[in-house]
C-alpha positions, -999 to +999 in steps of 0.1 A: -050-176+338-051-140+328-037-121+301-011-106+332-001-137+348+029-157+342+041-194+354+065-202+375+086-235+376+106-249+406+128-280+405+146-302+426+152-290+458+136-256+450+104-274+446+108-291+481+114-259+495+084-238+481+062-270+480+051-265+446+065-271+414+043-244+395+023-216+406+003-187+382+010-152+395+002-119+383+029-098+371+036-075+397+033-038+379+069-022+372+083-059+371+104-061+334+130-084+346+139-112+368+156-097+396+125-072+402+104-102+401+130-118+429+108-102+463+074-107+447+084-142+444+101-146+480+073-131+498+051-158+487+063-180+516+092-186+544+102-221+518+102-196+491+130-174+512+148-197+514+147-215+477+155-181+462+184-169+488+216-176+471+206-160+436+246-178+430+236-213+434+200-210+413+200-207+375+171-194+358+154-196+326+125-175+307+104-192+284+130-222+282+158-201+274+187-195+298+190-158+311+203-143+345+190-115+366+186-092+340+169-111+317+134-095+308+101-106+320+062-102+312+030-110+306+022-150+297+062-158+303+072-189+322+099-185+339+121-214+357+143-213+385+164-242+391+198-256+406+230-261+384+228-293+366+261-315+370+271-344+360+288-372+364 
């Protein structure tokens, strides 16, 4: 891992879709929040596409704090994308 890369975390059905449940990528360069990161991130595969297409039904967290799409990324940040939690 270099000193530019960050983690990402998958769960649940997101992690069925992109068949991993973390992967180490390299900050794409202009990247300072989540919703730039959003293409990077769905180019990596067609499962991918489709975990990350309805920003409305995925939550996300940085560094295992709750933000949204504006929430700011970068270097050595994990960041977690993951399906409302319900209970019941």
């Amino acid at each position: 891992m270099s000193s530019n890369d960050i983690t990402i975390r998958y769960f649940a059905w997101m992690r069925e879709h992109t068949g991993t449940s973390t992967e180490v990528i390299a900050l794409p360069e202009g990247v300072t929040n989540v919703e730039e990161l959003l293409p990077f991130v769905t180019k990596q595969s067609p499962g991918h596409a489709t975990a990350l297409a309805d920003m409305l039904a995925v939550r996300v967290a940085v560094n295992r704090t709750y933000g949204d799409l504006s929430t700011a990324v970068s270097s050595g940040d994990e960041i977690a994308f993951f399906p409302p939690v319900t209970g019941g």
